[in-house]
VOLO-916368 format. One record per atom (N, C-alpha, C): residue in three letters; x, y, z. Coordinates in steps of 0.2 Angstrom, whole numbers, padded with zeros to 4 digits, always signed. Each point is the difference from the previous one (the first is absolute). Layout:
AlaXYZ/...
//
This chain:
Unk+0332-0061-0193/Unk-0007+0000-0002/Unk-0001+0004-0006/Unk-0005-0003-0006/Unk+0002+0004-0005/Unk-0009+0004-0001/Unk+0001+0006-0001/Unk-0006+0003+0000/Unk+0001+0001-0008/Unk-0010+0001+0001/Unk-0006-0001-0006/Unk+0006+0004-0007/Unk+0002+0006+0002/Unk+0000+0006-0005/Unk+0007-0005-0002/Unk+0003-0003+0003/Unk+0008-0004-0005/Unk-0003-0004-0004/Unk-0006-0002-0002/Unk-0001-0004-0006/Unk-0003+0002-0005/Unk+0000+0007+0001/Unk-0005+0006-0005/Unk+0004+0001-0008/Unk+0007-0001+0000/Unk+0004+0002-0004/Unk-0002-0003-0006/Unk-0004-0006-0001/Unk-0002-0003-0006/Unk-0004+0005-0003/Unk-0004+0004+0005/Unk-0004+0005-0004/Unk+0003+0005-0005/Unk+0005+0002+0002/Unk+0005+0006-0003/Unk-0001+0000-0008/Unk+0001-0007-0004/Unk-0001+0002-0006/Unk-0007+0002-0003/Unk-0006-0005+0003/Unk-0006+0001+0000/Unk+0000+0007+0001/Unk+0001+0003+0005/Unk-0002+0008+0000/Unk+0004+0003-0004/Unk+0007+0000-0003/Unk+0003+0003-0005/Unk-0005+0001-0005/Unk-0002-0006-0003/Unk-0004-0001-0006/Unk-0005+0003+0001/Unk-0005+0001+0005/Unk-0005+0002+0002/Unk+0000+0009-0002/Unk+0005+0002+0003/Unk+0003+0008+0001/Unk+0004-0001-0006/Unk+0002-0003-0007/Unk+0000+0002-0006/Unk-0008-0001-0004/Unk-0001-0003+0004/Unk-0011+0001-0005/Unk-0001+0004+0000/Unk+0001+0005+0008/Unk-0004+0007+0001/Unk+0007+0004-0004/Unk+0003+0000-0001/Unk+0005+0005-0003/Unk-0002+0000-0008/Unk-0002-0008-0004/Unk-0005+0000-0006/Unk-0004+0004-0002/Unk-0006+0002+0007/Unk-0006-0001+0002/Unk+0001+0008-0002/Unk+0004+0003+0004/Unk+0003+0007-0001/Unk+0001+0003-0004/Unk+0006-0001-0004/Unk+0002+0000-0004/Unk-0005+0002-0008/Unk-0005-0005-0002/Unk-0003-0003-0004/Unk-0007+0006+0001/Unk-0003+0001+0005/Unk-0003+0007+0002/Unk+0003+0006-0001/Unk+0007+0001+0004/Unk+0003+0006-0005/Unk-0002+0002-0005/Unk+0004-0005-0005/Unk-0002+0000-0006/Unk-0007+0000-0003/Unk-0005-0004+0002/Unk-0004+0001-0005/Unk-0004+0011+0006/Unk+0002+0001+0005/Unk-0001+0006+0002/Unk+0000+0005-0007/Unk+0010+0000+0000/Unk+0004+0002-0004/Unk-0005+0003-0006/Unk-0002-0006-0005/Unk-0001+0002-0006/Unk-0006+0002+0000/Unk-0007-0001+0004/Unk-0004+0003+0002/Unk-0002+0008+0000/Unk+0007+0001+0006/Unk-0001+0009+0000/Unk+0006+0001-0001/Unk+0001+0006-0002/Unk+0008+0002+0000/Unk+0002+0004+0008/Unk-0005+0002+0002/Unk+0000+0003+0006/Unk+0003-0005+0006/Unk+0000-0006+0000/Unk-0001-0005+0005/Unk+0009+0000+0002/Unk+0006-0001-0005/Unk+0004-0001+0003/Unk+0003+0010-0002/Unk-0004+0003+0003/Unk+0005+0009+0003/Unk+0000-0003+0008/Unk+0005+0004+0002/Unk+0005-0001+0007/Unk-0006+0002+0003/Unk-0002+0003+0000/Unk-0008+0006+0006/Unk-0006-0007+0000/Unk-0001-0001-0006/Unk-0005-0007+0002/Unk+0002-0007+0002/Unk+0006-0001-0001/Unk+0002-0004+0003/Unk+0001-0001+0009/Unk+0003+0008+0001/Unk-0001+0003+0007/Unk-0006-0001+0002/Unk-0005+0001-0003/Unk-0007+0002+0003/Unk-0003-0008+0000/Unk+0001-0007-0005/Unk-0001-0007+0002/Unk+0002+0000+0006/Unk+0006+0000+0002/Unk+0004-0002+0007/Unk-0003+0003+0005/Unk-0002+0010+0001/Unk-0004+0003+0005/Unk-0005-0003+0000/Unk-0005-0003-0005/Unk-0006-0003+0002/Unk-0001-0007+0006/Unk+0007-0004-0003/Unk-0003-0006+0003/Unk+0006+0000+0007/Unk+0001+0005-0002/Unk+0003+0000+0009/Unk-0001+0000+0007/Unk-0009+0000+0000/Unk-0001-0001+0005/Unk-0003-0008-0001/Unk-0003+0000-0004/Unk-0001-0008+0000/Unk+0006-0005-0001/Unk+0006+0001-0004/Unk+0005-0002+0002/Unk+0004+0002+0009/Unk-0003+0003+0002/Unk+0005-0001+0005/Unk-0006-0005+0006/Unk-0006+0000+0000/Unk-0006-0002+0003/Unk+0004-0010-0001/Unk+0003+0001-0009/Unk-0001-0009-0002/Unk+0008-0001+0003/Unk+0003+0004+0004/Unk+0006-0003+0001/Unk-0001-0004+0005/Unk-0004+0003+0007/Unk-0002-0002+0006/Unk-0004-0006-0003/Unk-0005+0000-0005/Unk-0005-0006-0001/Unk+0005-0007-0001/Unk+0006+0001-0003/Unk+0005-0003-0002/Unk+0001-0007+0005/Unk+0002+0005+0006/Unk+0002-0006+0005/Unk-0005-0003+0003/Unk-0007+0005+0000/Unk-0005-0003+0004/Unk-0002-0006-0006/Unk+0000-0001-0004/Unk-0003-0007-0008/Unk+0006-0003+0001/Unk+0006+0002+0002/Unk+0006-0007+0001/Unk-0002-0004+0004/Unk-0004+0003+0007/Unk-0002-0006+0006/Unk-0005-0002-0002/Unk-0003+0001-0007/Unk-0006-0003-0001/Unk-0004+0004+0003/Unk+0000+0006+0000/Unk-0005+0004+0003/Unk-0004+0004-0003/Unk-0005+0006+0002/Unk-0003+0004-0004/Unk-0001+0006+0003/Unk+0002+0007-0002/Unk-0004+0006+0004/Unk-0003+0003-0002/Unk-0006-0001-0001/Unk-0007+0005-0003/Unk-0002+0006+0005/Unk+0005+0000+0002/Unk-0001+0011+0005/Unk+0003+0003-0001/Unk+0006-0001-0006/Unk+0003+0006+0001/Unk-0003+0005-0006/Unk-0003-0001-0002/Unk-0006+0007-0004/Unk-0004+0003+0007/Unk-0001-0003+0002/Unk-0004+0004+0006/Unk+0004+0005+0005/Unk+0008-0003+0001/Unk+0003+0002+0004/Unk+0005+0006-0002/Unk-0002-0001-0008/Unk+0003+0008-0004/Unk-0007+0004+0002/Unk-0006-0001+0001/Unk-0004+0005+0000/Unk+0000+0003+0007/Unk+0002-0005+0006/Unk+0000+0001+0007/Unk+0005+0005+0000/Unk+0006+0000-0004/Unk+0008+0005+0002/Unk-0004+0006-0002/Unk-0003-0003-0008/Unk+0000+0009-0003/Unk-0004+0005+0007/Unk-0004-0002+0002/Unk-0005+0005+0006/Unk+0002+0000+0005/Unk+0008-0004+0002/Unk+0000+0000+0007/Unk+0007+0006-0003/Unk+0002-0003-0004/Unk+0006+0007-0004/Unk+0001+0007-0001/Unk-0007+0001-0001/Unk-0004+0006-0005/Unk-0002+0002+0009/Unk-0003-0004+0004/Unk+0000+0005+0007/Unk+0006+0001+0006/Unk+0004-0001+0000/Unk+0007+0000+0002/Unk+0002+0003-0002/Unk+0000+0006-0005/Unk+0007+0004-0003/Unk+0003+0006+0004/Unk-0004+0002+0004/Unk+0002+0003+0005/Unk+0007-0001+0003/Unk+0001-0005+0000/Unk+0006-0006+0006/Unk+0006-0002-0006/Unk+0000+0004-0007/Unk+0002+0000-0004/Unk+0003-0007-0003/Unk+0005+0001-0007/Unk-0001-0004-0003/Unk+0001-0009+0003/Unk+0009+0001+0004/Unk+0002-0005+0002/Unk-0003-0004+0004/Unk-0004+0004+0004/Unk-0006-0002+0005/Unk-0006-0005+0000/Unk-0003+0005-0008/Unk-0004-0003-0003/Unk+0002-0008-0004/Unk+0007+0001-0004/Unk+0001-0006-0002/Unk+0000-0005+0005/Unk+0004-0001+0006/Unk+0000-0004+0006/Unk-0006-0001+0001/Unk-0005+0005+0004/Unk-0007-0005+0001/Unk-0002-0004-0005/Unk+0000+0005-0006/Unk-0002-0005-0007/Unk-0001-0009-0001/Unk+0008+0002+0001/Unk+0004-0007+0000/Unk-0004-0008+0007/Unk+0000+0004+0007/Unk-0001-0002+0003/Unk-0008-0003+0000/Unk-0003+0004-0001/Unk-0005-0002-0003/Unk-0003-0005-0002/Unk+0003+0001-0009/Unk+0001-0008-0005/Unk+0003-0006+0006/Unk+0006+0001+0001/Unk+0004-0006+0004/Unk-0005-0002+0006/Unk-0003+0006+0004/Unk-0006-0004+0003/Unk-0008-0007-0001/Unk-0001+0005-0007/Unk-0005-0005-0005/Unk+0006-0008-0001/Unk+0005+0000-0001/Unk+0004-0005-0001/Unk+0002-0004+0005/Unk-0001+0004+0007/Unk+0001-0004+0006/Unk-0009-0004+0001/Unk-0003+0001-0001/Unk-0007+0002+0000/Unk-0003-0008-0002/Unk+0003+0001-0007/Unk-0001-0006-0005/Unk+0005-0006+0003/Unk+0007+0001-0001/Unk+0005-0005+0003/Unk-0002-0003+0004/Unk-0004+0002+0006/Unk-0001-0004+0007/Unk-0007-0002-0002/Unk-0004+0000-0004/Unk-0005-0004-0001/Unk+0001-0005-0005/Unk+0003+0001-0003/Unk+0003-0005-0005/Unk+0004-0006+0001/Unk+0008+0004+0005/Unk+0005-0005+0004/Unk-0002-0002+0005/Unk-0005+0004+0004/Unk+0001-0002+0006/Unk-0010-0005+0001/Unk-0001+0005-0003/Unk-0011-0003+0001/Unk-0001-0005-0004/Unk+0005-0002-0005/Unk-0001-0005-0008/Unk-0005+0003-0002/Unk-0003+0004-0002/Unk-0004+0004-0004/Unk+0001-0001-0005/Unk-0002-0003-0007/Unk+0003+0001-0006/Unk+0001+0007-0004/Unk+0007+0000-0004/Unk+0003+0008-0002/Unk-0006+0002-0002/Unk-0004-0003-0007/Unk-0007+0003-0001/Unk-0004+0003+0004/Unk-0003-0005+0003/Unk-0006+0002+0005/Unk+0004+0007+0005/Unk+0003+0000+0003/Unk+0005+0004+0005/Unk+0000+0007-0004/Unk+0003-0002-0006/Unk+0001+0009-0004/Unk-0006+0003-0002/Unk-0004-0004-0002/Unk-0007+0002-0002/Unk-0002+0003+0005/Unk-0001-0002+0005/Unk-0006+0002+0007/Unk+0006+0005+0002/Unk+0008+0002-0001/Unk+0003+0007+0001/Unk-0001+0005-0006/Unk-0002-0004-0007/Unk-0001+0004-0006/Unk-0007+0004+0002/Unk-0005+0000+0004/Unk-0008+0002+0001/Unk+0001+0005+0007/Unk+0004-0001+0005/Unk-0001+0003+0007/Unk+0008+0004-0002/Unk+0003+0001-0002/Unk+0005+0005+0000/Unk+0000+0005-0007/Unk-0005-0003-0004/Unk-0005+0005-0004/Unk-0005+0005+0005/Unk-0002-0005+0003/Unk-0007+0005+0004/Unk+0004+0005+0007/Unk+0004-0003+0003/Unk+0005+0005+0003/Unk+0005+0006-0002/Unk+0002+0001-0007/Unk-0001+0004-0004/Unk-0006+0002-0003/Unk-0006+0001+0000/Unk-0006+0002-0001/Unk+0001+0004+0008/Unk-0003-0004+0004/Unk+0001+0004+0006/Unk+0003+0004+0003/Unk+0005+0000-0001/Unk+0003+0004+0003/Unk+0004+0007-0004/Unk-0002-0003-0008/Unk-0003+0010-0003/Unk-0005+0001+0000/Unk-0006-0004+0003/Unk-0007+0001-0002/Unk-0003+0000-0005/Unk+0003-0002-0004/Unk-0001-0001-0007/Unk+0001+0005-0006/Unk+0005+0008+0005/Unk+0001+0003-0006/Unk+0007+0000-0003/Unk+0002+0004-0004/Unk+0008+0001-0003/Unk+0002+0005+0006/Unk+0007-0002-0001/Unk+0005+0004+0009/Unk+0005+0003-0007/Unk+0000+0008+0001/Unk+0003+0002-0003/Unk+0006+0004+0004/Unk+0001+0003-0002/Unk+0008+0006+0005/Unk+0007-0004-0001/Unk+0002-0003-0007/Unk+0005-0003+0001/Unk+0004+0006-0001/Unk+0006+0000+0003/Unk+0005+0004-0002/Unk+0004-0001-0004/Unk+0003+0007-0003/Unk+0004-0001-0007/Unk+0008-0005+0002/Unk+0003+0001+0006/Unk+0004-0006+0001/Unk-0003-0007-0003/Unk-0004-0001+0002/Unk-0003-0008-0001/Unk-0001-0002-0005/Unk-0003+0006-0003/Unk-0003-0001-0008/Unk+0006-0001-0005/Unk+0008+0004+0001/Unk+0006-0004-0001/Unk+0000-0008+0000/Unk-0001-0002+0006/Unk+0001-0007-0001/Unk+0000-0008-0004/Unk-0008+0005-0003/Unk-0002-0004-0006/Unk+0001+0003-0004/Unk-0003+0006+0000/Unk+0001+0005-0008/Unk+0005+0003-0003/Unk+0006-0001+0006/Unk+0005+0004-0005/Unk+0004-0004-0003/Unk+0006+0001-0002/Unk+0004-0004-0003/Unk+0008+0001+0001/Unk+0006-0005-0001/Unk+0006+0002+0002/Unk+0003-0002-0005/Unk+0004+0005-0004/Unk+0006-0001-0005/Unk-0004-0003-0005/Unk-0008+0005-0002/Unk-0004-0002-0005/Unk-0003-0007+0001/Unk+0001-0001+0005/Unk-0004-0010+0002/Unk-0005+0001+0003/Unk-0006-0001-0001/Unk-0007+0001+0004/Unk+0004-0004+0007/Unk-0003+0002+0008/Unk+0003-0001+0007/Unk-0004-0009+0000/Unk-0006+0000-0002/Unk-0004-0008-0002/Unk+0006-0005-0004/Unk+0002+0003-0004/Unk+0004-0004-0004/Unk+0006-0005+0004/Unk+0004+0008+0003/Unk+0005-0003+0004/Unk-0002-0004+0006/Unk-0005+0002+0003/Unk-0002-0006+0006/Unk-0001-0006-0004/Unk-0005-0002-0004/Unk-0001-0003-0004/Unk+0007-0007+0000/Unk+0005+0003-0003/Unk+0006-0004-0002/Unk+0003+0000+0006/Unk+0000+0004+0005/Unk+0003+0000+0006/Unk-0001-0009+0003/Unk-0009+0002+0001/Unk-0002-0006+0003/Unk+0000-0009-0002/Unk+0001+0002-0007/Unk+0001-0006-0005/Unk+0008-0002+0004/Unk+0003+0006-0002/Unk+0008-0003+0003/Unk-0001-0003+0009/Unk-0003+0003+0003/Unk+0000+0000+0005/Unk-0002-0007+0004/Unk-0005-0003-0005/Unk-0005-0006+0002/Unk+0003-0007-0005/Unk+0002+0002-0005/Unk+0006-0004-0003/Unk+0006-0003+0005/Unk+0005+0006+0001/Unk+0002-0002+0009/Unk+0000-0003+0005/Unk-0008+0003+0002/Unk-0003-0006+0004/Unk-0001-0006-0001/Unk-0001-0002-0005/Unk-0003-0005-0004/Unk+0004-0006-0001/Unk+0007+0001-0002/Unk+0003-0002-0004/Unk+0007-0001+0007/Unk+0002+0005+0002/Unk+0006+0000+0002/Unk+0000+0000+0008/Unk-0006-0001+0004/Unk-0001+0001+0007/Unk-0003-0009+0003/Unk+0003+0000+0006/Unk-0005-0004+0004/Unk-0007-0001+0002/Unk-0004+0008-0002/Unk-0005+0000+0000/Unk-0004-0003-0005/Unk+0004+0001-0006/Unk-0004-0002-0008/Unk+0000-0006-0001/Unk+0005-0004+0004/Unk+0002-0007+0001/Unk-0007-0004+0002/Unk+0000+0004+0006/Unk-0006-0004+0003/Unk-0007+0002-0003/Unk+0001+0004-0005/Unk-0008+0003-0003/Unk+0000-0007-0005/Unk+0006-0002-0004/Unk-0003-0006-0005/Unk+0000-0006+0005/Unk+0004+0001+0004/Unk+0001-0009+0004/Unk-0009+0001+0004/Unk-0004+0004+0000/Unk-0006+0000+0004/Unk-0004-0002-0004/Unk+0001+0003-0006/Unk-0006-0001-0007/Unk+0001-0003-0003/Unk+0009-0005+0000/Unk-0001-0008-0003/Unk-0005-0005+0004/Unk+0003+0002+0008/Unk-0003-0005+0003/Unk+0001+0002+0010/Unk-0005+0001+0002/Unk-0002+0002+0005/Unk+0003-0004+0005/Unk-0002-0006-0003/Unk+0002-0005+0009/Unk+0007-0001-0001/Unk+0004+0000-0007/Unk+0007-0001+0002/Unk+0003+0005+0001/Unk-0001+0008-0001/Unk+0003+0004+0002/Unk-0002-0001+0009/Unk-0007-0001+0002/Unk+0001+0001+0007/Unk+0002-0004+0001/Unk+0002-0008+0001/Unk+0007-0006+0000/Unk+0004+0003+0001/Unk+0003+0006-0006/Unk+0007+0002+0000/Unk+0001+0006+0006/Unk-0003+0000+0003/Unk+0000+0005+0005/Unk-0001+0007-0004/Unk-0005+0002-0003/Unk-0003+0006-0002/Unk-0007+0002+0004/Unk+0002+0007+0003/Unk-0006+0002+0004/Unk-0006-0001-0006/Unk-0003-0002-0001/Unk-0004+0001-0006/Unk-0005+0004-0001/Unk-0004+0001+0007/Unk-0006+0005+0003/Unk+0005+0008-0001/Unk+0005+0000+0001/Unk+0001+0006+0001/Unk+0004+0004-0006/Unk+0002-0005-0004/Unk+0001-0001-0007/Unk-0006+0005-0004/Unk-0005-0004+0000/Unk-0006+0000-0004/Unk-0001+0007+0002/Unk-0001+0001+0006/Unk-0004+0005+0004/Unk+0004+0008-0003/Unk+0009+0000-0001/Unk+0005+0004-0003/Unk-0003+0002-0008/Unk-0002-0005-0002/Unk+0001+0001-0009/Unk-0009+0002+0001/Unk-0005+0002+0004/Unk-0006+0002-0001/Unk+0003+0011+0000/Unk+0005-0001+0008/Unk+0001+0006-0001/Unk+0001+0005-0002/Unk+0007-0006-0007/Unk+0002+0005-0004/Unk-0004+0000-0004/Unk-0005-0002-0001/Unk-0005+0001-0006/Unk-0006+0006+0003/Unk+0001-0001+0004/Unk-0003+0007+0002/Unk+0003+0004+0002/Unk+0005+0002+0001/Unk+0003+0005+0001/Unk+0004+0003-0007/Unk-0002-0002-0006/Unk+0003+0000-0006/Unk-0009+0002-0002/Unk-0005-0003+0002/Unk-0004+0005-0002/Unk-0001+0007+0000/Unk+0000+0001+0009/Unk+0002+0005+0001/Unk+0004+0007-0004/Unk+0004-0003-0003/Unk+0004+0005-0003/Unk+0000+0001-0008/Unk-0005-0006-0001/Unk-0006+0002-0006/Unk-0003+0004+0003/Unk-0003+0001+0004/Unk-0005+0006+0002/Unk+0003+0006+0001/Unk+0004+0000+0003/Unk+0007+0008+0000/Unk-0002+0003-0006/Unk+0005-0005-0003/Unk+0001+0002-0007/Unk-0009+0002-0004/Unk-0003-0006-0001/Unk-0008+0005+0000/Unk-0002+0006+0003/Unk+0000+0002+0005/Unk+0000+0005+0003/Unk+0002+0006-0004/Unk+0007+0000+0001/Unk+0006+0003-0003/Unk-0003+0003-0008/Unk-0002-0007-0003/Unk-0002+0004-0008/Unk-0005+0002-0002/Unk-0003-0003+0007/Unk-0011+0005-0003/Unk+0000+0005+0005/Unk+0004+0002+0005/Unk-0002+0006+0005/Unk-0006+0000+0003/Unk-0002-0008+0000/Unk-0006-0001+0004/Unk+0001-0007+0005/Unk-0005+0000+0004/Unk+0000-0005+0004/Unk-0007-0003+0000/Unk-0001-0005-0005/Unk-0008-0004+0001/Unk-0002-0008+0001/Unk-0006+0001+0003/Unk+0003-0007+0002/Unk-0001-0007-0005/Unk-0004+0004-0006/Unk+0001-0005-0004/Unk+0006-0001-0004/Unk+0006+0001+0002/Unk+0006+0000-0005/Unk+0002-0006+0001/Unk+0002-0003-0006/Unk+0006-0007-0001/Unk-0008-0004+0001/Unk-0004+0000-0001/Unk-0007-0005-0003/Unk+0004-0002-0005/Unk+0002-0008+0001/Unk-0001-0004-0008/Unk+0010-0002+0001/Unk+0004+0005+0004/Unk+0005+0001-0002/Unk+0002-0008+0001/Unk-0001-0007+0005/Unk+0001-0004+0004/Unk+0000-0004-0008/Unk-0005-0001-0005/Unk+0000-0002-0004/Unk+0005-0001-0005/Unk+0000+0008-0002/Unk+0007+0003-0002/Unk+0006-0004+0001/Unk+0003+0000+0006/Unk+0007-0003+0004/Unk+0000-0006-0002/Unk-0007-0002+0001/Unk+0000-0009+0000/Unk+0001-0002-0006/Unk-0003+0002-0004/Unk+0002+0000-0010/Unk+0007+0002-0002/Unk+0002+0005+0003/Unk+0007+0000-0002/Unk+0005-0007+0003/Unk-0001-0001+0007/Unk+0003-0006+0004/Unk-0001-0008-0006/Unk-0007+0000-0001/Unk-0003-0004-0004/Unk+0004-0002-0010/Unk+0000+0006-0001/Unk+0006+0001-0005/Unk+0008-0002-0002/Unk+0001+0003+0007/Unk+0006-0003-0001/Unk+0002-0006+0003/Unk-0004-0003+0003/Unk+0000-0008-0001/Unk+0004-0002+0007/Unk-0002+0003+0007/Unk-0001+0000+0004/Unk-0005-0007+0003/Unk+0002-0006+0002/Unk-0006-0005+0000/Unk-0005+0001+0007/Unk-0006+0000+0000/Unk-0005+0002+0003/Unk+0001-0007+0005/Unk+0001-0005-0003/Unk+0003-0007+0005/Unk+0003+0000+0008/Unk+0004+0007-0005/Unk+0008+0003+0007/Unk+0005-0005-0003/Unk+0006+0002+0003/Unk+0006-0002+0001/Unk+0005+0002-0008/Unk-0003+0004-0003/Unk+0004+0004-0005/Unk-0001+0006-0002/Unk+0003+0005-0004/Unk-0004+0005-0003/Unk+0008+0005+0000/Unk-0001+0007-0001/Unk+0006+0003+0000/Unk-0004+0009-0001/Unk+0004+0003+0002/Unk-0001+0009-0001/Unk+0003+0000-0007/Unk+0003-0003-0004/Unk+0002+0004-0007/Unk-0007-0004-0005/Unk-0003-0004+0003/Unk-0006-0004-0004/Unk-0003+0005+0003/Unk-0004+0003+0005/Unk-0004+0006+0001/Unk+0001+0006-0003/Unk+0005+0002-0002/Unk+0001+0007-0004/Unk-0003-0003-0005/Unk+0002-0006-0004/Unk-0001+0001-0006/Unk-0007-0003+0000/Unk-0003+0000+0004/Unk-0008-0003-0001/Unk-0004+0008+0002/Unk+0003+0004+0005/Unk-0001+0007-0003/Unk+0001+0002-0003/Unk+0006+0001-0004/Unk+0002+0002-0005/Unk-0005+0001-0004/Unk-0001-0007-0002/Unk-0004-0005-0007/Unk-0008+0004+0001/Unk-0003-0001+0006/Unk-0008+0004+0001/Unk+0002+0005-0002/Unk+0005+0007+0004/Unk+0001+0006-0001/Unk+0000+0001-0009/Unk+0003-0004-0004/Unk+0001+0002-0006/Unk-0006-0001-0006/Unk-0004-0006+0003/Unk-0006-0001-0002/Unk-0004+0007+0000/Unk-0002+0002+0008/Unk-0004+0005-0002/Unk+0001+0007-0002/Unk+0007+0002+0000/Unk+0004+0005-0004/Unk-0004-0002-0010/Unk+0004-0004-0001/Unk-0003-0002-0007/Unk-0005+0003+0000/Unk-0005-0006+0003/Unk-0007+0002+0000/Unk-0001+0006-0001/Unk-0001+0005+0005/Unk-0001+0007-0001/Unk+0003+0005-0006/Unk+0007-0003+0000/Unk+0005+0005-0007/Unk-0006-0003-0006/Unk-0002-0006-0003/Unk-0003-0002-0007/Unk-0008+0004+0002/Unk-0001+0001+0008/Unk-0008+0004+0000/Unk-0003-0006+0000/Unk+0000-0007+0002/Unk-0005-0005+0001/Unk-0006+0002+0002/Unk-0005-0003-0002/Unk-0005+0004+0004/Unk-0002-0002+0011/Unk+0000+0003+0002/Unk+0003-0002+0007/Unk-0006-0005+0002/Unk-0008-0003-0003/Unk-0002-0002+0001/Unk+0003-0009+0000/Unk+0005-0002-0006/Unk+0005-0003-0002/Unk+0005-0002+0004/Unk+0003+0004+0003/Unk+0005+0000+0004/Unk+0002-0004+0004/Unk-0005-0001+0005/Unk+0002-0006+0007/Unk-0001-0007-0005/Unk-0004+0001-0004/Unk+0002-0007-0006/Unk+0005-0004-0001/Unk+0002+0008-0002/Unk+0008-0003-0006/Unk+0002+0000+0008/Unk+0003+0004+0006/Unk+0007+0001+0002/Unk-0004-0010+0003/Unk-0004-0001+0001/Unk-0002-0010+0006/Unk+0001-0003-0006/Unk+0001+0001-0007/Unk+0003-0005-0005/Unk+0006+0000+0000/Unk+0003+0005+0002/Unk+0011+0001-0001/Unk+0002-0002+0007/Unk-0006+0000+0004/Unk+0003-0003+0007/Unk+0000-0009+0001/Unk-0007-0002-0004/Unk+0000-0005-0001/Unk+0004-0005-0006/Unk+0002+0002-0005/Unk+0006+0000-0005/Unk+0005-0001+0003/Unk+0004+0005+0004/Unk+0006+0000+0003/Unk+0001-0004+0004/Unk-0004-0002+0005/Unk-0002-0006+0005/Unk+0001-0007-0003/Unk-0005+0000-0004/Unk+0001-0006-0005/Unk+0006-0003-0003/Unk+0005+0005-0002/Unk+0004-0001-0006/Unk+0005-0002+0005/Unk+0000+0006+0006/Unk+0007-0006+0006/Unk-0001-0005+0003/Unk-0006-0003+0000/Unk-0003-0007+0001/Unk+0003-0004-0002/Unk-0001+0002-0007/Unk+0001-0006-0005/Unk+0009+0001-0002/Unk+0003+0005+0003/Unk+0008-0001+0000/Unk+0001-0002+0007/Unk-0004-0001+0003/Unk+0004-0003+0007/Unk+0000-0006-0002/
//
């Protein structure tokens, strides 16, 4: 029997050239960074690009799988604000402990979503929406609406410190790229993420759980929230529940960038970095030249919308 993903290899050069646009894309911004400020390429601010988009980079690696199945998660900015207060009240039970329920958590909002969506046919929209508004409000309630403070200085290490001079976001950061890459690329799981999002009925023909599938890559996308909200946690020393508002958009724009198709059945973690990457360096810029901030969301939905365009038109 020949399954969905053995006739995908057509795609391989399509997406080379795709992942040398966004390396143009990149590249072409450096540079016009570069001459702009002199400040742009010192080692510390470059560091400090990478610690910013770290948590939104690691939010767009989970968004990654769930837009290959043609899918969408609009909760995981909520679900960064649900960890920080459930984080921030838990320190007691110290860090490792903390990290764990964290995780479980998010992975729950991801079970939450997957079974309404694989299993209820709810559409990914409608489904994430209606967990983007009541897993908002159940962080609301359950700080009551205020900031949860007492984190401990172990934890504040986790996001705030650094190792061998590398902000600790950093490294998760590429960790997770490496990690999701892996999965993506070299697993049976990542297999059946394109062969779902090419096409649905012939992966289930091909004997793919496809419910249980779908329901796995909501998970990780939540449980990758979650540890966006650790790590938030970790660098504001607070717990509130408005954290990660907006973040969802974020993720998806990067995802979006790097030419990931919203269709399903293609897309890549090295096209996400660089669609992070690319936002990341935009609003750096921005800020080093002093744009006036009322400016800002402007220009960065013009370079979103530019870069999008331009790998269209090389696909």
């Amino acid at each position: 029997m020949k399954f969905p993903w053995q006739g995908m290899r057509h795609l391989a050069p399509a997406l080379r050239a795709e992942q040398f646009g966004n390396l143009l894309i990149f590249a072409a911004l450096i540079i016009v960074a570069a001459v702009l400020s002199d400040a742009f390429l010192t080692g510390s601010n470059l560091l400090n690009v990478l610690r910013q988009i770290s948590i939104t980079g690691i939010l767009a690696v989970g968004m990654t799988f769930v837009i290959i199945t043609a899918g969408i998660d609009l909760s995981v900015g909520s679900t960064v604000g649900l960890v920080t207060v459930v984080a921030a009240t838990t320190q007691p039970l110290g860090t490792p402990s903390v990290v764990l329920i964290g995780i479980a958590v998010g992975a729950t909002v991801g079970v939450v979503n997957g079974i309404g969506i694989a299993y209820g046919h709810i559409p990914p929209f409608i489904m994430t929406l209606a967990t983007l508004y009541v897993v908002r409000g159940v962080a609301f309630l359950y700080s009551d609406g205020l900031p949860q403070y007492g984190i401990t200085e172990g934890f504040l290490q986790l996001g705030g410190g650094a190792t061998f001079g590398i902000p600790n976001p950093v490294i998760y950061f590429l960790g997770f790229l490496l990690l999701g890459g892996v999965l993506l690329r070299l697993t049976v799981f990542g297999r059946y993420v394109f062969a779902i999002g090419a096409s649905e009925e012939a992966a289930r023909l091909s004997g793919v759980n496809v419910e249980l599938y779908k329901m796995l890559v909501y998970v990780l996308s939540g449980a990758l929230a979650a540890v966006g909200g650790l790590i938030y946690t970790s660098q504001l020393g607070i717990g509130v529940a408005l954290a990660g508002q907006g973040y969802e958009l974020n993720a998806i724009a990067a995802v979006a960038v790097g030419g990931t198709s919203f269709f399903g059945g293609h897309g890549s973690i090295l096209g996400t970095f660089f669609g992070a990457a690319i936002i990341g360096i935009g609003n750096n810029v921005l800020n080093l030249t002093r744009v006036d901030p009322m400016l800002q969301d402007l220009v960065k939905g013009l370079i979103i919308l530019a870069a999008v365009l331009f790998n269209r038109r090389r696909a």
